[in-house]
N, C-alpha and C positions, 0 to 999 in steps of 0.2 A: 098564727100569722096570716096576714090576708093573701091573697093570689098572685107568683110571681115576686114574692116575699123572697128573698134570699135568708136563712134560716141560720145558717153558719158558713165562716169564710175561716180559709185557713191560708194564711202568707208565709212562705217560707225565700228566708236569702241563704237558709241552709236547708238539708234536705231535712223535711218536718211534712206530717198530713195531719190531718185531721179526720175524725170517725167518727158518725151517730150511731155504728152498731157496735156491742158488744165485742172482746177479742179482736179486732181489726186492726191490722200492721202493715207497713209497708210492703209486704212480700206480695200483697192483695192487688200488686199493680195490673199484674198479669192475669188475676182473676177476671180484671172488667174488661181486658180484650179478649182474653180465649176461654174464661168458660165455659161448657160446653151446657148447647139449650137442651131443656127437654124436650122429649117427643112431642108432646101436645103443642110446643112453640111453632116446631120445627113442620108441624104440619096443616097449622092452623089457616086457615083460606088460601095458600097456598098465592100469596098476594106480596109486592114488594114493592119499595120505595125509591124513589130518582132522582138523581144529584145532576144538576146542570152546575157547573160551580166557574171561579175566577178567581185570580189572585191581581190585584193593585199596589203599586207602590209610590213613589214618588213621581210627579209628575215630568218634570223637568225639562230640557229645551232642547227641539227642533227633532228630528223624528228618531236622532240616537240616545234622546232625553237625556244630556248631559246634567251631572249636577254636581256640587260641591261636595269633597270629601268632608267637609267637617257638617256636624249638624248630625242631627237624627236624622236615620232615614224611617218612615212609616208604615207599613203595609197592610192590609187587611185580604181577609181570605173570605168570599161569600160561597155562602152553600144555600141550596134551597131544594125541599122535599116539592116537585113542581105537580100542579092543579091537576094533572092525568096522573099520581100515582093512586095509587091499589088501596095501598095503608101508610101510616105514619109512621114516622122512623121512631124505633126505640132505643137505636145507637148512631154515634155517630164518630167516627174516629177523623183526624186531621192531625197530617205530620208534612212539615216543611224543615227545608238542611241547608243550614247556611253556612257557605265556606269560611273555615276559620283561620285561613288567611288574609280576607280581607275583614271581615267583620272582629268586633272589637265586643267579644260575647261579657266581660265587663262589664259594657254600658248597655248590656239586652234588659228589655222589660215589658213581661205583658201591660196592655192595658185595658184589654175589656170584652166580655163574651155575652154576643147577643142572639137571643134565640127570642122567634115573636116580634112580639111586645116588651121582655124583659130584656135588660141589660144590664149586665153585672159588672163592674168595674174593680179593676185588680190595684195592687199597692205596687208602687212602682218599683223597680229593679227586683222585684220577685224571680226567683228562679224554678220556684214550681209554688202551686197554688191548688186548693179547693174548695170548689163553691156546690151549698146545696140551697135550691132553690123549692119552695114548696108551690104547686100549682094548683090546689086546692080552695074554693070548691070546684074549679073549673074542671083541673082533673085531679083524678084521687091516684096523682103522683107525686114525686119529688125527686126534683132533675137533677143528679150529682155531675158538675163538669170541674175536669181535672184537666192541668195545664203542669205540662215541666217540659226544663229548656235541659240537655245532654251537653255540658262545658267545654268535652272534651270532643262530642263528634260533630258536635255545632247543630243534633238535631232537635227538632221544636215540636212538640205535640199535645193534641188537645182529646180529652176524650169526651163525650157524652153520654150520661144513662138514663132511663127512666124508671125508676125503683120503684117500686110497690110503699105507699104510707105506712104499713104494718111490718112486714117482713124486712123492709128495706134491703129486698133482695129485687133482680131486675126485675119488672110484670111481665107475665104471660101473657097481657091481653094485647093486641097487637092495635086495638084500638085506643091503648092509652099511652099509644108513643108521646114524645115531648114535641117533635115536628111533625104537625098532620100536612094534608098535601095541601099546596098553599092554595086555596080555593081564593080565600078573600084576603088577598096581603095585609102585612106579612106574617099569618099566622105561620106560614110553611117556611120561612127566611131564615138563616142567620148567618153570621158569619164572628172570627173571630182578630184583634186587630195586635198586633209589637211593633216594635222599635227598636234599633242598635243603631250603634256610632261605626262607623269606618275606622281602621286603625290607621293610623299614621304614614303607614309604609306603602297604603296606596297609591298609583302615580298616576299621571296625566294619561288620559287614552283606555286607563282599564275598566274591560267589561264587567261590571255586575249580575248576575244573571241566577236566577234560581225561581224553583216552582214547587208546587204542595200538591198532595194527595191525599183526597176525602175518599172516606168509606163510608156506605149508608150500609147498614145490617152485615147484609150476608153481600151484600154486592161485591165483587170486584173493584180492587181502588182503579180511582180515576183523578189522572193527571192533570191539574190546571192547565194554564197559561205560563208559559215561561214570561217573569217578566224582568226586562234589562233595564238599565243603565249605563253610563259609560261616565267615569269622572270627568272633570274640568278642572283641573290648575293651573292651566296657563292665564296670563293677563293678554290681554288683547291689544294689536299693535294698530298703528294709524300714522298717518303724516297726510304734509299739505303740499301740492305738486307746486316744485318750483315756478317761477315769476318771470317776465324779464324784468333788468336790472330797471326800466324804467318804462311805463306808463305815458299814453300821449293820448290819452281820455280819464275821464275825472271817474270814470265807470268803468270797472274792468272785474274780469271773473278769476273769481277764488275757487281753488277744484280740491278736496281732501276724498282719502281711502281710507281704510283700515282691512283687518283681518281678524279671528279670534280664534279658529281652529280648536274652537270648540262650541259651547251653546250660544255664539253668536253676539254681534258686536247690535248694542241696544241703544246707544247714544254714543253720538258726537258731539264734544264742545271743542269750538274753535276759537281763537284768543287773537288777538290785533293788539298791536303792541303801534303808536304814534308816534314817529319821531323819538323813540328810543326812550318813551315815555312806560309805566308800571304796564302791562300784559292785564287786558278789560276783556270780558267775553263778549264775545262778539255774534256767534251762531250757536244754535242749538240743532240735531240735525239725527234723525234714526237712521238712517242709511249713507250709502259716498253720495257724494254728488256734487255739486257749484252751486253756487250762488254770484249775487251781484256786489260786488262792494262799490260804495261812495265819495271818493274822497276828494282832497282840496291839493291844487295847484300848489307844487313844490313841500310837500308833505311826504316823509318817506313813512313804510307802512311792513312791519314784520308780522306773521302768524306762524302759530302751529297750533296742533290737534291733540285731542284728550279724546280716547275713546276708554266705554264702558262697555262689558259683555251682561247679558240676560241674567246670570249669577250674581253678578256687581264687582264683579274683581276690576280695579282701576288702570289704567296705563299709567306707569308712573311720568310724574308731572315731569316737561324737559325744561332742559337749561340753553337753549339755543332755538335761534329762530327756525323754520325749515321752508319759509319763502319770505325775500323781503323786494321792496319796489318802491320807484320811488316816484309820484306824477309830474311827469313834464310837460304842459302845452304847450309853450312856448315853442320848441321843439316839433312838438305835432302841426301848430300852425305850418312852419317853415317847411317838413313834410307832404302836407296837406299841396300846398303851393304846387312841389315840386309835381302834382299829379294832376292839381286841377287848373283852370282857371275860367273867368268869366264866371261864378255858379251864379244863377239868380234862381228864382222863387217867384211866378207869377201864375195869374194875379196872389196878390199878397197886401188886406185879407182877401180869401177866396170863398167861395160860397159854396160849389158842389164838386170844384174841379180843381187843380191847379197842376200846370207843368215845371218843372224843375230841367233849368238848361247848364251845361256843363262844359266844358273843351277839357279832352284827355290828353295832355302829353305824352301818354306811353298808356301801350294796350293795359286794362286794367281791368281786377274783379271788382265788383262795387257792390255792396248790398243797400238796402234803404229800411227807416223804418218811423214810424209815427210816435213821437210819447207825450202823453199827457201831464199836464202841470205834477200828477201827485209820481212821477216815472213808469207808471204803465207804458206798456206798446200797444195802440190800438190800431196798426197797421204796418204790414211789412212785405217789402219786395222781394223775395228771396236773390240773394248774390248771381249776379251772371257777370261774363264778360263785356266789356263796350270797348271796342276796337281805337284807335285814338283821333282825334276830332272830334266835332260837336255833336255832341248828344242831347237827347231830350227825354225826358222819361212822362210821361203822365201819372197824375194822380186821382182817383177818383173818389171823391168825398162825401157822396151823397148820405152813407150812413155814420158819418162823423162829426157829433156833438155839436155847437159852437163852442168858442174858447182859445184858449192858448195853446200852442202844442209846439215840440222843438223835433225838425225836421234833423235828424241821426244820418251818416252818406259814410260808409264805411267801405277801408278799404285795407283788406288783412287788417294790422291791428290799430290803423290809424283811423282815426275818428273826424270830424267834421260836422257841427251843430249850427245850425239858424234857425231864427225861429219863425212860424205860423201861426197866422191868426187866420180862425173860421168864423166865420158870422153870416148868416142863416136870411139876414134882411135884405 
């Protein structure tokens, strides 16, 4: 076989191994972690190897990485013999424990051990497994990695050898580890990667959490990274802040929320419903907030909200409006009246300037604002008081367009439009 060859694989969903050397039985498990080296190993350059290691799992959302109880969850475990060690690993042990209250050891299954260059891929829902890998002519080894999952105490462990071609007993030569230091990546790399399902009985809010330990030779195991999770089963709520019952501008603000108390509310669709007409979408929206709505004289107008969380779990669709309204100008006119009188707009067109004159019948807040034919604002007075009598406000127009624009005179929620024309000649 050529270099990096895997040689023979042995899959077992019951406990079964597989043997290149003569007499070899399972009792040999314990041979490949505690047999004991000879002196010549044991004292050979007197040189050792270094694990920097990690463990990763599922990504998932916002910093307590919520995710979905159902689905695989992923993981992978990196090791690396790093560029300052001594010599190259000639073993390498890895055991990770997964709690077998929430994991659903069932649906466990390696998938895949890589060291280098080479990667070996396992047959799925295996429950222990062996692969030998020949790395000759590169080196005159052949790397036995063994993998079994424990059903019962949920633990998971991988081992790694470098055998001798002949004796296919460990080598002696500390130069013929299977992981040298990683000078030039990834000769010095690997890691190994499973999968399990969640069982059923996990609930909303529960943490997942668990970590592996690598041994390089003789080292001391060393503890990865705990890495967490937290499920999500909840669906995500939302609504649309009530309305007044009626509207006295053709333009009024639509405001919705939500919540998802867990990975996070990812979309908003919000729905307008016409005159009691079929429920259209209306907005699309990642976060709360408002918007403008449009609409036409004596038109009543209902909405509500549909939120979606980062997982996808849906708000279920409602059956009721959760703001309705309905536009009266007619109304706002007489309003309007009751606040203003005299308003004129001069000159009107105007060219770089124009004042806007008013009489208050009662002290009042007033905002102002400028919009253009397509409903931009391209100017606005912020709201102050005007005490009551004639006022004048000025407008300065030197950096506004020519064109049509409709002068907006607001007052709390009552509206008042006329229009301007600018031209420039």
């Amino acid at each position: 076989p050529g270099v990096g060859q895997a040689v023979n694989l042995g899959i077992g969903l019951v406990n079964m191994g597989i043997d290149m050397k003569d007499g070899y039985d399972a009792t040999q498990g314990c041979w490949r972690k505690f047999k004991k080296k000879s002196q010549n190993k044991l004292d050979s350059k007197g040189v050792t190897s270094f694990d920097p290691n990690e463990k990763i799992g599922p990504r998932g959302y916002t910093a307590e990485r919520y995710i979905s109880k159902d689905g695989n969850l992923n993981y992978t475990i990196f090791f690396e013999n790093k560029k300052t060690a001594e010599a190259s690993a000639l073993e390498v042990f890895v055991t990770d424990t997964l709690d077998i209250n929430k994991f659903d050891l069932k649906t466990f299954s390696f998938s895949s051990v890589t060291f280098g260059e080479t990667t070996a891929k396992v047959q799925e829902f295996a429950k222990e497994f062996q692969i030998l890998v020949d790395l000759y002519p590169k080196k005159n080894i052949i790397v036995q990695a063994h993998g079994k999952l424990d059903t019962i105490k949920g633990i998971v462990s991988w081992d790694f050898h470098s055998l001798d071609r002949i004796t296919m007993e460990l080598t002696e030569d500390p130069d013929m580890g299977f992981l040298p230091p990683n000078v030039t990546g990834p000769e010095g790399e690997g890691n190994v990667t499973f999968s399990c399902k969640m069982k059923n009985t996990v609930k909303h809010g529960d943490l997942i959490s668990n970590r592996a330990s690598i041994v390089f030779d003789f080292n001391a195991p060393i503890l990865t990274n705990t890495y967490k999770n937290r499920i999500d089963a909840m669906t995500p709520v939302s609504s649309v802040a009530a309305l007044q019952g009626s509207q006295r501008d053709s333009i009024f603000t639509v405001s919705w929320t939500g919540d998802d108390f867990g990975s996070k509310i990812s979309k908003f669709n919000i729905f307008v419903s016409t005159n009691d007409k079929e429920y259209v979408l209306w907005k699309v929206a990642s976060t709360s907030g408002n918007a403008k709505f449009t609409g036409k004289d004596g038109s009543k107008y209902k909405f509500f909200s549909e939120a979606i969380d980062s997982i996808g779990f849906v708000e279920p669709m409602k059956t009721t409006a959760e703001a309705i309204t309905t536009i009266d100008l007619k109304t706002a006119v007489r309003d309007i009246n009751d606040f203003y009188s005299e308003l004129q707009i001069f000159p009107n067109p105007a060219k770089n300037q124009c004042s806007i004159s008013f009489t208050c019948k009662t002290a009042s807040d007033i905002g102002i604002t400028l919009i253009d034919i397509s409903g931009k604002t391209v100017m606005s007075v912020g709201s102050r008081k005007y005490m009551s009598g004639k006022q004048t406000i000025d407008l300065n127009l030197e950096r506004i367009p020519e064109g049509v624009y409709i002068v907006k005179m607001m007052n709390n929620n009552q509206a008042f439009h006329q229009k301007l024309v600018i031209s420039k000649k």
